[in-house]
C-alpha positions as CSV (number, residue, x, y, z in Angstrom):
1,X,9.4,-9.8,-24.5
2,X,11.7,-9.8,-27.5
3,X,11.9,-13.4,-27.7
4,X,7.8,-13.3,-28.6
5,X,8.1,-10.1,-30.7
6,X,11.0,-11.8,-32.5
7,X,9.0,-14.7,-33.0
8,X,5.8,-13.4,-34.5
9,X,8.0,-11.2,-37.1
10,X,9.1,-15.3,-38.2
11,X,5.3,-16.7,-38.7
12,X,4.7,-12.8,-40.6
13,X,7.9,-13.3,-43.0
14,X,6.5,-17.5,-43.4
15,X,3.1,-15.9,-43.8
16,X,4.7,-13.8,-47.3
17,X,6.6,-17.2,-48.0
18,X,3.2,-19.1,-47.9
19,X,5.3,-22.1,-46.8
20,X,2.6,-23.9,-44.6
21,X,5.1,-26.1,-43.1
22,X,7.3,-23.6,-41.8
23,X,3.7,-21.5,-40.4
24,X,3.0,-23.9,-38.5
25,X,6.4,-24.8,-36.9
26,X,6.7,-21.3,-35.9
27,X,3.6,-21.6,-34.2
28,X,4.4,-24.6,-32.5
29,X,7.3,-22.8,-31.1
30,X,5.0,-20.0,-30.4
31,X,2.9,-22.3,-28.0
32,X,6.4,-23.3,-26.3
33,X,7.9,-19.7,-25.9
34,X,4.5,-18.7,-24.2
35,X,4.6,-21.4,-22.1
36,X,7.9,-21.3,-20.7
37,X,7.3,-17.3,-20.4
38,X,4.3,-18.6,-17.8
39,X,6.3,-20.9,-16.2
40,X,9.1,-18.3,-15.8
41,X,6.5,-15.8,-14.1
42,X,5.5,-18.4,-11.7
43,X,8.7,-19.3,-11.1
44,X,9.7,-16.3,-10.0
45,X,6.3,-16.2,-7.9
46,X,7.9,-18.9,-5.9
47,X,11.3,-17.4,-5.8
48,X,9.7,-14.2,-4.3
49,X,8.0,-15.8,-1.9
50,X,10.8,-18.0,-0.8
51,X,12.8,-15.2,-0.7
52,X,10.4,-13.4,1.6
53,X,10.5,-16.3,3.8
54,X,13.8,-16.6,4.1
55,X,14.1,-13.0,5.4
56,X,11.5,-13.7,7.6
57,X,13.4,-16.8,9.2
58,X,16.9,-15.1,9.0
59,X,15.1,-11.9,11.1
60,X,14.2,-14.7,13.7
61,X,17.0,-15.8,14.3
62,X,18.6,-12.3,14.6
63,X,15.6,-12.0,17.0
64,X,16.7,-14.8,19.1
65,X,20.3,-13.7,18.9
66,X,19.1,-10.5,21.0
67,X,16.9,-11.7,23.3
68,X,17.7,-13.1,27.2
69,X,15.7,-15.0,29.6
70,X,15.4,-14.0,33.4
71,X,12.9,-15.1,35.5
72,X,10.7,-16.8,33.3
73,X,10.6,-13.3,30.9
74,X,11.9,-12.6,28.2
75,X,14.3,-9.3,27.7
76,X,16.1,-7.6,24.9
77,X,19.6,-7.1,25.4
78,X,20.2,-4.1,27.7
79,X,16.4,-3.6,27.8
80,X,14.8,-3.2,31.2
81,X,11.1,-4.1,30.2
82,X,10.1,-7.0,30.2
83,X,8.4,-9.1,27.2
84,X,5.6,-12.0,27.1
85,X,8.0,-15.4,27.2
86,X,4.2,-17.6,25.3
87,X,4.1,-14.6,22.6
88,X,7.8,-15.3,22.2
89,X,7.9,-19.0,22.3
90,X,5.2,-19.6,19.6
91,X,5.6,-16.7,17.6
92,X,8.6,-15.2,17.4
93,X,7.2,-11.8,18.6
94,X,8.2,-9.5,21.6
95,X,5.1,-8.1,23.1
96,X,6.0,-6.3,26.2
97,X,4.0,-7.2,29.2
98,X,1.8,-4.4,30.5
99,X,0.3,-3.5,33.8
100,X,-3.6,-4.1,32.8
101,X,-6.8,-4.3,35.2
102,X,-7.7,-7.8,36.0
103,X,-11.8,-8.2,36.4
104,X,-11.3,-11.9,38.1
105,X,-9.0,-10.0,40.6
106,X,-9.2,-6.6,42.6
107,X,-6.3,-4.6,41.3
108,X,-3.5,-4.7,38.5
109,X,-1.8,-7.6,37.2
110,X,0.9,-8.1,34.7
111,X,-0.7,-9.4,31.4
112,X,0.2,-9.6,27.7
113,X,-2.1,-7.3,25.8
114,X,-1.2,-9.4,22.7
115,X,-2.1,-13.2,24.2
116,X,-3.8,-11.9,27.1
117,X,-1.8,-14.1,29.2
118,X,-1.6,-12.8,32.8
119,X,1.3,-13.3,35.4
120,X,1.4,-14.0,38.7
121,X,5.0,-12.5,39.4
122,X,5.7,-9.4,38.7
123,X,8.6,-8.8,36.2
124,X,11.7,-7.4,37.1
125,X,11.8,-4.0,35.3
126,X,7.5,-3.4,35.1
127,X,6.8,-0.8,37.6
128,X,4.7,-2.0,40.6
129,X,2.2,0.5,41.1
130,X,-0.2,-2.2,42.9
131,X,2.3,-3.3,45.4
132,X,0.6,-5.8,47.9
């Protein structure tokens, strides 16, 4: 904050001059330098948050770089389980799909615990344990 330190040493040293003009074209410039300060602090606001997005977007696509459909899932690279292809599609996320209890069924079913999305296949690479 030199700038505004800098600045309010002027209107003291116009204030000892008791030149009015120069008071108040000091403080004029006063008003500008504060308000460029605030538009610099939002502006960086924005810059930080476009920043974060742009990490954001730039880990998605390293995301999608790794990933490999089979079947209708979807896989990391040299990763045998599998993950929810919907949680993946819309979100950008890898949920891996879990064996859960089904209540509308009798037995265990493949299901997203993040979407809640349930499969009728099972994956390749989910254990079976409820093998029909």
């Amino acid at each position: 904050m030199g700038i505004l330190q800098d600045s309010l040493e002027v209107v003291k040293f116009a204030a000892k001059l008791a030149n009015p003009e120069l008071i108040q074209r000091v403080t004029a410039l006063n008003e500008q330098v504060l308000e460029l300060s605030s538009k610099n602090v939002e502006f960086q606001q924005r810059v930080f948050e476009l920043e974060r997005q742009l990490q954001q977007s730039n880990d998605k696509l390293v995301l999608v770089g790794e990933v490999e459909r089979k079947d209708g899932f979807v896989y990391v690279k040299n990763d045998p389980e599998p993950c929810c292809p919907r949680c993946f599609d819309v979100d950008k996320r890898l949920v891996r799909i879990a064996e859960m209890r089904d209540k509308s069924i009798v037995g265990i079913q493949p299901t997203c615990p993040q979407c809640k999305s349930a499969f009728v296949r099972y994956p390749q690479g989910l254990s079976r344990r409820n093998k029909a």
